[in-house]
C-alpha positions as CSV (number, residue, x, y, z in Angstrom):
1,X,0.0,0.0,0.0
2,X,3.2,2.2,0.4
3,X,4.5,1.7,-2.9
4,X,2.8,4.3,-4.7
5,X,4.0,7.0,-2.0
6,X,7.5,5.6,-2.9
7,X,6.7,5.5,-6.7
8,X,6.1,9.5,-6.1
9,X,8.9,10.5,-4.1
10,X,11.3,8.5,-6.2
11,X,10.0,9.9,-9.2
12,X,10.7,13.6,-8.4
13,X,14.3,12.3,-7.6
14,X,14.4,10.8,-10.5
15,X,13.4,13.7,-12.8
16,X,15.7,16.2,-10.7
17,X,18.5,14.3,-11.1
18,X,17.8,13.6,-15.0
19,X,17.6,17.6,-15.2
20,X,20.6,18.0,-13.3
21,X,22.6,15.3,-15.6
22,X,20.9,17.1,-19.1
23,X,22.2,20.5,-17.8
24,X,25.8,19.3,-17.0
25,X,26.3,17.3,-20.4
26,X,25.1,20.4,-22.7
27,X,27.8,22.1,-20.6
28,X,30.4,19.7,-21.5
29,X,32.7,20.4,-24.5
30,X,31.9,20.3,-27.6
31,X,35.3,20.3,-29.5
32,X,33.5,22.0,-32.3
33,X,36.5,24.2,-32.9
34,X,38.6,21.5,-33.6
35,X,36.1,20.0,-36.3
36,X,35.0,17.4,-34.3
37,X,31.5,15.3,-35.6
38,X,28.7,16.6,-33.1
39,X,28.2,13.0,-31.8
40,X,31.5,12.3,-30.7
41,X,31.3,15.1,-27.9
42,X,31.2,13.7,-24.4
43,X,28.1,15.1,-23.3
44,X,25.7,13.1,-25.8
45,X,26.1,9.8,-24.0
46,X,25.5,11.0,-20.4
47,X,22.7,13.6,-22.0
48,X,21.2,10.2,-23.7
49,X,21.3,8.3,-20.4
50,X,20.0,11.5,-18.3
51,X,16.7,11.9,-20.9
52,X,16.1,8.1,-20.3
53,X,15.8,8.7,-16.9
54,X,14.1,11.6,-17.0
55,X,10.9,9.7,-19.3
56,X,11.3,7.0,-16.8
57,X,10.9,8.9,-13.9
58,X,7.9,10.9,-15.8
59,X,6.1,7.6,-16.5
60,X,6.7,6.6,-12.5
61,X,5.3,9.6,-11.3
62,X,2.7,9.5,-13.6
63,X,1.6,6.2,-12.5
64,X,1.8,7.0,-9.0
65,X,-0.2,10.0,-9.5
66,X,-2.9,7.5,-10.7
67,X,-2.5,5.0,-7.6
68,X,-2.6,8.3,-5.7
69,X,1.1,8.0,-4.5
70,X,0.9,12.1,-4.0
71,X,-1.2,11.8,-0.8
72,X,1.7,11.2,1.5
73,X,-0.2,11.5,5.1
74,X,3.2,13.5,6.1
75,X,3.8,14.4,9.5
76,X,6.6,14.9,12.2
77,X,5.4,11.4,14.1
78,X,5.6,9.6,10.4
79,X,9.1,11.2,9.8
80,X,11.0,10.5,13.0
81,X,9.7,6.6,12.8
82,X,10.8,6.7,9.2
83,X,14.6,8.7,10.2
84,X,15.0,5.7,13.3
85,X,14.3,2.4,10.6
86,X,17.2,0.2,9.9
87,X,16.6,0.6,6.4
88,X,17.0,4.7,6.5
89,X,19.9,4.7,8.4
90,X,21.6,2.1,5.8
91,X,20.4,4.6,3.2
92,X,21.7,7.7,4.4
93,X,25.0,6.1,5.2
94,X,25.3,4.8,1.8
95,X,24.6,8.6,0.8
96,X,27.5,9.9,3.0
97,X,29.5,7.1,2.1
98,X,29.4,7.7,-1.7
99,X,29.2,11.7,-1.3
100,X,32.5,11.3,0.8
101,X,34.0,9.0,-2.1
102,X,32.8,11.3,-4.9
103,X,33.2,15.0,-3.7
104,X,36.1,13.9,-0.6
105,X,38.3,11.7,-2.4
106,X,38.5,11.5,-6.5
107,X,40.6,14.2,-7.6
108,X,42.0,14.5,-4.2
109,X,44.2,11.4,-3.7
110,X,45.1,8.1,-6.2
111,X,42.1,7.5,-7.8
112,X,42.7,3.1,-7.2
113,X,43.5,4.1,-3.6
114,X,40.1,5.8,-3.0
115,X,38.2,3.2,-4.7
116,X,39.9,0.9,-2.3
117,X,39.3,3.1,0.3
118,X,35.2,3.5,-0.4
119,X,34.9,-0.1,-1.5
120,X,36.8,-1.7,1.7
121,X,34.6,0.4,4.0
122,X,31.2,0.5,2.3
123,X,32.0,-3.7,2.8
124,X,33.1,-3.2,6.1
125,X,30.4,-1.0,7.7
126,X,27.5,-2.9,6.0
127,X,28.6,-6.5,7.1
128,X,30.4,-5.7,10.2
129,X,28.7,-7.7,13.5
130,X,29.4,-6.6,16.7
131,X,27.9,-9.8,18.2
132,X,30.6,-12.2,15.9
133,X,33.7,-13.7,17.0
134,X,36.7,-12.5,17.0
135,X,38.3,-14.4,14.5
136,X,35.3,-14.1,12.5
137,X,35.8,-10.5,12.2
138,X,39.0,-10.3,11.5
139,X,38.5,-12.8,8.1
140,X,35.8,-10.6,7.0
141,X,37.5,-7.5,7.3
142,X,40.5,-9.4,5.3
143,X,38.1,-10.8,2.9
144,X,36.7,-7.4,2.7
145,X,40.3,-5.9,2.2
146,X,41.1,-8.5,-0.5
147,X,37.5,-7.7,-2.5
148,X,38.4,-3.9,-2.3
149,X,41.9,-4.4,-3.7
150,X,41.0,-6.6,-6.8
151,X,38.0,-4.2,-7.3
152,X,39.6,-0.7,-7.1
153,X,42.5,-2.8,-9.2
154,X,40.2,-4.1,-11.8
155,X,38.1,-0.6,-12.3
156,X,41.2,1.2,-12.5
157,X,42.7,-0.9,-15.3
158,X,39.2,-0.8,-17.3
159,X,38.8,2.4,-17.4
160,X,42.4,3.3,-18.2
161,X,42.8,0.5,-20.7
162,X,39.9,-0.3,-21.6
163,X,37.7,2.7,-21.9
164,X,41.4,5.0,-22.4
165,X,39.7,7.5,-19.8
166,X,42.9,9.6,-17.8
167,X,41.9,8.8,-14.1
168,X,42.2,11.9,-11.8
């Protein structure tokens, strides 16, 4: 019976952050001086991907509109119970976390070493268990470690070899 209020709320994120992601790629370069084809610029892919979005999110919020998603029965009792679920407090960690990755660390240290950095801790905060043994502990935090280092490795490499993007 929730889902429709979800539908609606996700939908408005959806077609701010498609706006947001239309504006920044028509602000991109366009190489035009340099007679470069008009679809090789590398604002039409993201551009692409961000109108996508944005028609999804449209169709969502139209649908939820229907289903009558925009009736939200808001209220500071409503909100406080929402802010103390497990499920909220996993989300806006996962927010800091990848806010802290994107605007904290890229472009500020070794771009594999902060992927390692954000991968090993996202693992380690989300699977970490107070209650677990000792030794427990310690071979998830390796296994973490291990997972983090072959992952930061491997996105590194594809995107410099593969994709030939210069990593900051």
């Amino acid at each position: 019976k929730d889902m429709p209020k979800a539908d609606f709320i996700t939908s408005i994120i959806l077609i701010a952050f498609s706006i947001g992601v239309i504006i920044m790629s028509i602000q991109m370069p366009r190489f035009e001086h340099r007679g470069a084809h008009p679809l090789s610029a590398p604002g039409i892919v993201p551009g692409v991907l961000g109108f996508i979005i944005g028609l999804f999110g449209i169709s969502l919020f139209v649908r939820s509109l229907r289903q009558g998603g925009h009736r939200l029965g808001l209220s500071k009792d409503k909100f406080i119970n929402w802010l103390r679920k497990p499920a909220t407090l996993r989300l806006l960690l996962t927010i800091a976390l990848t806010l802290i990755y994107a605007w904290g660390l890229v472009g500020r240290i070794y771009f594999p070493l902060a992927t390692f950095l954000f991968i090993a801790s996202f693992i380690i905060i989300f699977e970490y268990d107070r209650h677990e043994e000792r030794n427990k502990k310690v071979k998830r935090i390796g296994i973490a470690l291990l997972i983090a280092l072959l992952a930061s490795a491997s996105i590194s490499a594809l995107f410099q070899y593969g994709f030939l993007v210069r990593l900051p």
